[in-house]
C-alpha positions as CSV (number, residue, x, y, z in Angstrom):
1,X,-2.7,57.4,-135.5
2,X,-5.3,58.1,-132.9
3,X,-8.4,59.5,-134.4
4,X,-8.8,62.9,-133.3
5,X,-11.6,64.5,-131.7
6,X,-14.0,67.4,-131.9
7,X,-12.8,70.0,-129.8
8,X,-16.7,71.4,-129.5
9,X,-17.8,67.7,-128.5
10,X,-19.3,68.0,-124.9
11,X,-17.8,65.9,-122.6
12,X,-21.1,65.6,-120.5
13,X,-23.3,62.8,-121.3
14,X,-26.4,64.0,-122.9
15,X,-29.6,63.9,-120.9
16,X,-31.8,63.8,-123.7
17,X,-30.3,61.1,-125.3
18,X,-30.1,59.5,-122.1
19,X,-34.0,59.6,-121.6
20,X,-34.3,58.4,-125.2
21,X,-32.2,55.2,-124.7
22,X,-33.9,53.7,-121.6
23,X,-37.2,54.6,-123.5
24,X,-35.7,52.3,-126.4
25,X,-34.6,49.9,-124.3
26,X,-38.1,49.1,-122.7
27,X,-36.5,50.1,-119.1
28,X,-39.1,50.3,-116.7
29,X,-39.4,53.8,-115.3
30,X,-40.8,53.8,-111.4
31,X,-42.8,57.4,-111.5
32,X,-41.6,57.7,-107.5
33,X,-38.1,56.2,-107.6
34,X,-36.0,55.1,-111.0
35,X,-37.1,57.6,-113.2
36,X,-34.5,60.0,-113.5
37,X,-35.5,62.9,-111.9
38,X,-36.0,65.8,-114.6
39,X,-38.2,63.1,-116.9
40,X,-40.2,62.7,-113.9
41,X,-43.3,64.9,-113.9
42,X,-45.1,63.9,-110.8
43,X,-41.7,65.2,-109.2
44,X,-41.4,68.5,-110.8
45,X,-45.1,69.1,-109.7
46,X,-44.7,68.9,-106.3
47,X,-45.4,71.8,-104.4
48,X,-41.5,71.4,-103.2
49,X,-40.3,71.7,-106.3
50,X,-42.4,74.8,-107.4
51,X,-38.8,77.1,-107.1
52,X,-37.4,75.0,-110.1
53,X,-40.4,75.9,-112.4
54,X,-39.9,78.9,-111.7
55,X,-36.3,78.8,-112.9
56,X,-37.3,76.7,-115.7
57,X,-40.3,79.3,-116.6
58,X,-37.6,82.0,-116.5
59,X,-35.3,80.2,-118.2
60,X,-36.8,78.3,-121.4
61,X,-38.0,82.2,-123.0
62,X,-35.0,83.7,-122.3
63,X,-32.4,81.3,-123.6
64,X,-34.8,80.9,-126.8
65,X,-35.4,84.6,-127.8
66,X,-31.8,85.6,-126.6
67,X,-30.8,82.7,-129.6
68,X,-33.1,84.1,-131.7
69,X,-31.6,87.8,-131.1
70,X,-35.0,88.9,-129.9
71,X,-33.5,91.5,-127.5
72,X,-36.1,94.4,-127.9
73,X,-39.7,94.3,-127.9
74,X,-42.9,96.6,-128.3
75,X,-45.0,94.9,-126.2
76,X,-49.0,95.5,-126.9
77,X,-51.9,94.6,-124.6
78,X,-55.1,94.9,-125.6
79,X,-59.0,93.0,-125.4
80,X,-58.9,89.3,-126.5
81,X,-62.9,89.9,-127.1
82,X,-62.4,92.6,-129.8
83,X,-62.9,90.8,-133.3
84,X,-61.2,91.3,-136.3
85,X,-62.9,94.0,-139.2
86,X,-63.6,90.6,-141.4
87,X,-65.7,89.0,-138.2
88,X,-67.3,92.1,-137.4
89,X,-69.2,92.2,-140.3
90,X,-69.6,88.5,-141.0
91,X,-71.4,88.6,-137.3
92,X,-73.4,91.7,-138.3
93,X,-74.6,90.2,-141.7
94,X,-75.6,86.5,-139.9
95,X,-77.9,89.1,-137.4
96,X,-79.3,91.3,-139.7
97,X,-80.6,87.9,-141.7
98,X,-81.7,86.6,-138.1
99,X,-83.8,89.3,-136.9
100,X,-82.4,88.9,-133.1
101,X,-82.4,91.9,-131.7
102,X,-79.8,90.7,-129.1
103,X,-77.7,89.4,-131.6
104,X,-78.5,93.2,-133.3
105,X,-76.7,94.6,-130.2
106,X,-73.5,92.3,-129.9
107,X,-72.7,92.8,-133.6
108,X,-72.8,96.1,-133.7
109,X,-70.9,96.5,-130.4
110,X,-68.4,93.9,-132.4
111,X,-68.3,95.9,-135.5
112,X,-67.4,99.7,-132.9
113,X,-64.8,97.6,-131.1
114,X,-63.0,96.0,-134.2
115,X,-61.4,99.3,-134.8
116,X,-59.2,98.5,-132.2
117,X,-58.1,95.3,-133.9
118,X,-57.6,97.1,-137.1
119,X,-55.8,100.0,-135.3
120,X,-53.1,97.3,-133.4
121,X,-52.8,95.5,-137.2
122,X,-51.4,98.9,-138.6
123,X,-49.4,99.7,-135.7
124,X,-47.7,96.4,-135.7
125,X,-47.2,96.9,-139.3
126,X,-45.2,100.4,-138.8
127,X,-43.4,98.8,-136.4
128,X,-42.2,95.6,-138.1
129,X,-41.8,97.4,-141.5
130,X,-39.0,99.5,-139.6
131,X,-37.5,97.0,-137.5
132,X,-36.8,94.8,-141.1
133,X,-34.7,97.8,-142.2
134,X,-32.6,97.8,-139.1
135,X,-29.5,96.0,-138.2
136,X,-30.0,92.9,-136.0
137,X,-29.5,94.4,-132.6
138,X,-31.6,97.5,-133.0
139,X,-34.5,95.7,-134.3
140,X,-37.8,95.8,-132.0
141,X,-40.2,92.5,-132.0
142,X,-44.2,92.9,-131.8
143,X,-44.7,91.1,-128.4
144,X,-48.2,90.2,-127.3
145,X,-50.0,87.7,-124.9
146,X,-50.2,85.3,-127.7
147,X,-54.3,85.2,-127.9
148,X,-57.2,86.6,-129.9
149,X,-58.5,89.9,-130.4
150,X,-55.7,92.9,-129.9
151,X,-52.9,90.4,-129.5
152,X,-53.5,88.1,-132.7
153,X,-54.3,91.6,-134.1
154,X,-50.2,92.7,-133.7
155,X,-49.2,89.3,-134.1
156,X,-50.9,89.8,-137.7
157,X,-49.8,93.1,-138.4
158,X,-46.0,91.8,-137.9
159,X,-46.9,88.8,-140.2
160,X,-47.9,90.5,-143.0
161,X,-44.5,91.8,-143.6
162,X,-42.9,89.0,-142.8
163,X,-41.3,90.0,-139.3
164,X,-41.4,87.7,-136.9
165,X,-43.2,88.1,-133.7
166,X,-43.6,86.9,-130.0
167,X,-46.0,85.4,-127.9
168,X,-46.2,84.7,-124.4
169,X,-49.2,82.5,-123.7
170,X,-50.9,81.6,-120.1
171,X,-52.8,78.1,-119.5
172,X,-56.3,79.3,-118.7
173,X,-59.4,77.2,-117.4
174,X,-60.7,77.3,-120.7
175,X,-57.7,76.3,-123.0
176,X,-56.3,78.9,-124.8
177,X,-53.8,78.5,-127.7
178,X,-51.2,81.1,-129.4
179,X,-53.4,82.6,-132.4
180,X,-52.2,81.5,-135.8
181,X,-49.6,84.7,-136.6
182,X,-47.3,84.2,-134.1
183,X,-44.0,83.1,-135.0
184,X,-43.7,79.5,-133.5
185,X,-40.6,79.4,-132.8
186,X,-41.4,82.4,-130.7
187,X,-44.2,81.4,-129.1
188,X,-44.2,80.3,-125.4
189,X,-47.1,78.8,-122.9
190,X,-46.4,80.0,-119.2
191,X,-48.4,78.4,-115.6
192,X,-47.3,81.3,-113.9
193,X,-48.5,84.7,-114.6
194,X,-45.9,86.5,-112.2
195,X,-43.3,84.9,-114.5
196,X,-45.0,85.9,-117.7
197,X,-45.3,89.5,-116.8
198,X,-41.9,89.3,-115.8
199,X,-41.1,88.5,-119.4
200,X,-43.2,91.2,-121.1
201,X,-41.0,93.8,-119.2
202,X,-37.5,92.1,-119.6
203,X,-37.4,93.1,-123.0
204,X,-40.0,95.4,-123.5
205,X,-38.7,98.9,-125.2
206,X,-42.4,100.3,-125.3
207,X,-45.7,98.8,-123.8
208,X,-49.5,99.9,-125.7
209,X,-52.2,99.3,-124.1
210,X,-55.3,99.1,-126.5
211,X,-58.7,98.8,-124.5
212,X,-59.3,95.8,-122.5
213,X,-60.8,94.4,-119.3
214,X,-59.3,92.7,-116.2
215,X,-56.0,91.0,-118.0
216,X,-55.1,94.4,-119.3
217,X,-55.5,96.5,-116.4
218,X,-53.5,94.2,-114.3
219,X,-50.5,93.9,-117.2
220,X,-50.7,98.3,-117.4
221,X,-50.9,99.0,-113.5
222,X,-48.1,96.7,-112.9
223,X,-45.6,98.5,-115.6
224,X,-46.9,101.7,-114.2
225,X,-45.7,100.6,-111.2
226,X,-42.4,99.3,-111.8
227,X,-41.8,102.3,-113.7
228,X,-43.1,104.4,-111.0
229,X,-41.0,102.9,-108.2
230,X,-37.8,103.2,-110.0
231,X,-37.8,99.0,-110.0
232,X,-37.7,99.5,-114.3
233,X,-35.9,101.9,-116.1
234,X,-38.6,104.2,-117.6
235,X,-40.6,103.4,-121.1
236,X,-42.5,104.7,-123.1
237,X,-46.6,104.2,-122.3
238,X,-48.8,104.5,-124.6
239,X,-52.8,104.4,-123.7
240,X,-54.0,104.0,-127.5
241,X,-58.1,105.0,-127.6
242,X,-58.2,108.3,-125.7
243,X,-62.1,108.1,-125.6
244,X,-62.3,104.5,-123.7
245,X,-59.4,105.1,-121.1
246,X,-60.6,108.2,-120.0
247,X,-64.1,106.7,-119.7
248,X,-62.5,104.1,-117.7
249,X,-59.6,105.4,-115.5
250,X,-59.6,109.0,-113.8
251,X,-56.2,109.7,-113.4
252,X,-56.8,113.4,-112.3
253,X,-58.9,112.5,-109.5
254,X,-55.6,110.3,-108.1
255,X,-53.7,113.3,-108.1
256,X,-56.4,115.9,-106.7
257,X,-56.6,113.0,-103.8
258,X,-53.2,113.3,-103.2
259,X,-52.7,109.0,-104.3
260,X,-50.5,110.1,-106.8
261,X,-47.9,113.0,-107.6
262,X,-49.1,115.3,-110.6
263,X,-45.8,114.1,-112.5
264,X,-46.9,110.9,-112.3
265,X,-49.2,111.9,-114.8
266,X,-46.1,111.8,-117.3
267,X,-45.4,108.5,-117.1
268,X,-48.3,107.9,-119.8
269,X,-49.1,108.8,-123.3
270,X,-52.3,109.6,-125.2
271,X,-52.7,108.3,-128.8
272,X,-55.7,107.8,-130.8
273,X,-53.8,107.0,-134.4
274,X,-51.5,103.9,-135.3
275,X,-49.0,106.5,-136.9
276,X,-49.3,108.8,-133.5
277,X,-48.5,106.2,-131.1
278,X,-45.1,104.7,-133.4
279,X,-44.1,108.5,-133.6
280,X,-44.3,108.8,-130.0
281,X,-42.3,105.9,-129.5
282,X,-39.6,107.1,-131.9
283,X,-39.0,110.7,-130.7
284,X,-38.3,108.7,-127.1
285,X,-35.8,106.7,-128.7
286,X,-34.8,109.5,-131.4
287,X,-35.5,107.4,-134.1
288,X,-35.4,109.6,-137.1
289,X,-38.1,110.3,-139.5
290,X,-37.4,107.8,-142.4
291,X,-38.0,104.4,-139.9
292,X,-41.4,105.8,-139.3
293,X,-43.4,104.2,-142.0
């Protein structure tokens, strides 16, 4: 009798096995000409071939947190400068001992700004504490840029009660790697940063922006404006530190200049609280009271 077969075998010979075998076999792979050409890397990094990194860029995240059931996220942005409490006050002790005056100033500039980084830690927290009491597909994922300061800070606070969490890296000048909280099977490295910020919003439920610089103003004024222009469905916004963004942004002025419409004004939220900002979130969503920490 013929042996039978599996009826979820693929039929397709497998790629990866293929690559494997002529590796094995001590074939001799031409980079310009044998070489099969998705094992070829001086092919796929052509400039012609920049429209299939894209794909591939789009692809790789999505198939992986879809197979994870990572549908919805909170994503946070924040400072990767701000240091955590425990560094604060490791860098203040080392330059009170030293003396240096300009170390005097940095430290205690470090030890103001590590609220924020204790401040993302609990929010994350309230977040992932409630999403582990929910069914699968009405969880909600800590996403974060993957680095230090506010994003390890989230990526933490999801860790600590055992949620996992996701992190979508960029390849800097000056290497960066995903800080040590992320979940690695959640943790992806992107070239592009069109295609990254493409990610944040595909999933994103919520976006918080702690204080930052440059990197955080360009991830905020690009939701803003996807959100303005009707090119995303509207979330919720949340500018956590009233203090620092109205130090840094004057929104009024945009709408006494006539730049912006007064309701645009709407499209963002004011929180100064971990608990404040997750409450926020909840009544948008009409989350009720008990999944609020």
């Amino acid at each position: 009798m013929q042996d039978r077969q599996n009826i979820h075998e693929q039929r397709l010979a497998d790629a990866w096995a293929e690559i494997q075998a002529q590796s094995a076999d001590g074939t001799v792979l031409q980079p310009d000409a044998y070489r099969l050409a998705f094992s070829d890397p001086e092919f796929l990094l052509r400039r012609e071939t920049r429209g299939i990194r894209f794909q591939l860029e789009m692809l790789k995240p999505d198939l992986a947190q879809s197979a994870a059931g990572v549908d919805n996220t909170i994503v946070v942005f924040g400072s990767a400068r701000f240091p955590s409490p425990e560094k604060a006050e490791a860098a203040m002790q080392a330059a009170t001992v030293s003396g240096d005056e300009q170390a005097l100033v940095l430290a205690r500039r470090g030890l103001r700004n590590s609220r924020h980084y204790a401040h993302a830690q609990a929010f994350a927290r309230l977040v992932s504490s409630h999403s582990l009491s929910c069914p699968p597909d009405e969880r909600l994922y800590i996403c974060t840029g993957g680095g230090p300061g506010i994003m390890e800070a989230a990526n933490r606070g999801a860790h600590e009660v055992g949620a996992p969490s996701v992190a979508l890296n960029i390849t800097l000048e000056h290497e960066q790697t995903a800080n040590p909280y992320v979940t690695p099977s959640l943790s992806f490295k992107f070239h592009y940063f069109a295609l990254r910020k493409m990610h944040f919003m595909m999933r994103a439920k919520a976006l918080v922006a702690f204080p930052g610089g440059f990197g955080t103003l360009d991830e905020l004024f690009e939701v803003i404006t996807l959100v303005q222009t009707r090119k995303s469905k509207p979330v919720p916004i949340v500018l956590f530190g009233r203090e620092y963004w109205r130090r840094l942004i004057n929104l009024e002025m945009l709408v006494e200049e006539g730049a912006i419409a007064a309701a645009d004004l709407n499209l963002l939220h004011f929180a100064d609280e971990p608990q404040a900002a997750w409450d926020y979130i909840c009544d948008c969503y009409g989350i009720p009271a008990l999944g609020r920490g």
